[in-house]
C-alpha positions, 0 to 999 in steps of 0.5 A, spaced: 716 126 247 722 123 242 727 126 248 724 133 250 720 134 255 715 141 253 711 146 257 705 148 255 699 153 257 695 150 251 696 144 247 699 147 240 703 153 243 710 151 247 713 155 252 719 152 253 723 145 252 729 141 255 732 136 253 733 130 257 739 128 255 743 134 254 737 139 260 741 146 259 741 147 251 738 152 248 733 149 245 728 154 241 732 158 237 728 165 240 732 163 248 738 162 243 738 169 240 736 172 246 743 171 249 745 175 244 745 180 249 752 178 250 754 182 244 753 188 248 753 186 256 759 181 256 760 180 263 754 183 267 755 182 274 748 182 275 741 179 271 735 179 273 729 176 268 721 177 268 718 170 267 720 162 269 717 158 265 722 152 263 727 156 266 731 154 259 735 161 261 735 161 268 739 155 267 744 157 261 745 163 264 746 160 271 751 155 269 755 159 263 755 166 267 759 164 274 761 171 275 752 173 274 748 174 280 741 172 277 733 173 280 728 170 276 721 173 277 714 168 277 707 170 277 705 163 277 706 158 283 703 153 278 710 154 273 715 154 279 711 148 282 714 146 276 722 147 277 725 140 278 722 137 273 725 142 268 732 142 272 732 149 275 737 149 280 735 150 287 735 158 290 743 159 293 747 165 293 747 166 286 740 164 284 733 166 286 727 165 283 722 170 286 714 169 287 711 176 285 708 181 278 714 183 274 711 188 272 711 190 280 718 187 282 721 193 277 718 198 279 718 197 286 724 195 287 731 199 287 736 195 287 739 197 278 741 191 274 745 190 268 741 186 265 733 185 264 731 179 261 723 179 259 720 174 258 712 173 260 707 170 257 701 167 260 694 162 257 692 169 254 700 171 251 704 177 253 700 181 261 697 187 259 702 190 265 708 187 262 707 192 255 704 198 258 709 205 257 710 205 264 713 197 264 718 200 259 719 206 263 721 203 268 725 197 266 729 203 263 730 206 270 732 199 273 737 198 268 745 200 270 749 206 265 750 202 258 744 196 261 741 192 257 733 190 256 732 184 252 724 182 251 720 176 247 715 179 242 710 175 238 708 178 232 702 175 231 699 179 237 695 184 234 698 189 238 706 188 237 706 195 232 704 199 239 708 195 242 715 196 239 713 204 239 713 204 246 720 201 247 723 205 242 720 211 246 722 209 253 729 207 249 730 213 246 730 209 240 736 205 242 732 199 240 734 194 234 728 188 233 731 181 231 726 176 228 727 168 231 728 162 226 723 159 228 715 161 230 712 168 231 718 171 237 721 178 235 726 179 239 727 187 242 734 189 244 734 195 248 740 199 250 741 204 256 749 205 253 750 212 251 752 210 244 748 204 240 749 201 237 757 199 236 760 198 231 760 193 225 766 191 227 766 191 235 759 186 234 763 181 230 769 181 234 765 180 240 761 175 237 768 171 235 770 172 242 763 168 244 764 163 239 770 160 243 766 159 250 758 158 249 753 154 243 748 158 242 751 162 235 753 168 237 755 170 229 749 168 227 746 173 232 750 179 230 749 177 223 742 178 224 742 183 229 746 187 223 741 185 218 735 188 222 740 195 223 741 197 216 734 194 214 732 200 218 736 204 215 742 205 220 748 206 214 755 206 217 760 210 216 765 209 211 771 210 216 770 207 222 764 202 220 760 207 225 752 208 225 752 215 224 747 219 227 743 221 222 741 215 221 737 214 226 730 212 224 722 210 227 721 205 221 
């Protein structure tokens, strides 16, 4: 309809969405704030992501990032079935798309990653297998020295609460959640590095950096990822703009 083309599981809620004159924009806002990831991984060598879809980040992460190596696990055949109609490029020595359990996949499988993109939802909403303390456990272990996990939360499921908490404790609370501007998606950021999250003024530096070279808004991302850090309670020192530790919380 009006020039997009959309996935749906169900008529009212959509997966996914591309353009048709314009294939790899990102065009929900919930993608864009997940490539916020680049504030704190800027040049990963490797991505792997846990969902299809319409392969809106597989594309912009294939054609953005040339220095990535990127895997995407599916669990539907129906929805890679689907991956020419939405311009999902073929599979060559870059880009692959695996038929298999996420969940599974990261726990089998040794190879580590720089970044883990989870992004699994089905008729039913998130997989139970995709929420469970041992997900989050092993996503941690997958993840290289200063790794980072990025995941699509809704919080209209009644057990987004229970899932969060998981994540903070798989994370040893190196974790910040950023609302996305459109719909119920919350964005959880999780981080591997010994040291997160960076300094007010390394965020802004780095998404100056972005700004010159990709579309999704970088600024804004931090802006928001800030807002979040200090709702929580993470006061920076006056010094050096750095959270201090003590600053930690659960809230």
């Amino acid at each position: 309809m009006d020039g997009v083309r959309s996935l749906h599981f169900e008529a009212t809620t959509i997966q996914s969405q591309m353009k048709l004159d314009d294939p790899d924009v990102l065009e929900l806002d919930y993608t864009q704030a997940m490539m916020g990831f680049l504030l704190f991984a800027e040049t990963p060598r490797t991505i792997e992501m846990i969902g299809l879809g319409g392969g809106s980040l597989a594309k912009y992460c294939f054609r953005r990032l040339p220095q990535a190596k990127i895997t995407v696990v599916e669990i539907s055949e129906d929805v890679i079935g689907l991956r020419e109609t939405f311009d999902v490029p073929p599979d060559d020595f870059r880009f692959s798309v695996v038929h298999a359990d996420g969940a599974e996949y990261v726990r089998d499988h040794r190879r580590s990653t720089d970044v883990l993109l989870v992004d699994g939802f089905d008729l039913g909403g998130q997989p139970p297998q995709l929420c469970s303390p041992g997900f989050y456990d092993h996503c941690h272990a997958r993840l290289n020295d200063g790794g980072m996990m990025v995941i699509n939360l809704c919080t209209s499921d009644p057990r987004y609460g229970v899932y969060a908490r998981r994540i903070r404790e798989s994370f040893d609370d190196r974790v910040v959640f950023v609302p996305a501007e459109d719909g119920c998606n919350q964005i959880a950021f999780a981080s591997k590095a010994a040291c997160f999250p960076p300094s007010r003024a390394t965020l802004f530096e780095r998404a100056s950096a972005l700004t010159r070279q990709f579309d999704f808004a970088p600024r804004r991302i931090a802006q928001r990822i800030l807002h979040r850090l200090e709702r929580r309670g993470k006061h920076f020192d006056a010094r050096d703009n750095r959270p201090a530790r003590r600053a930690w919380c659960q809230g």
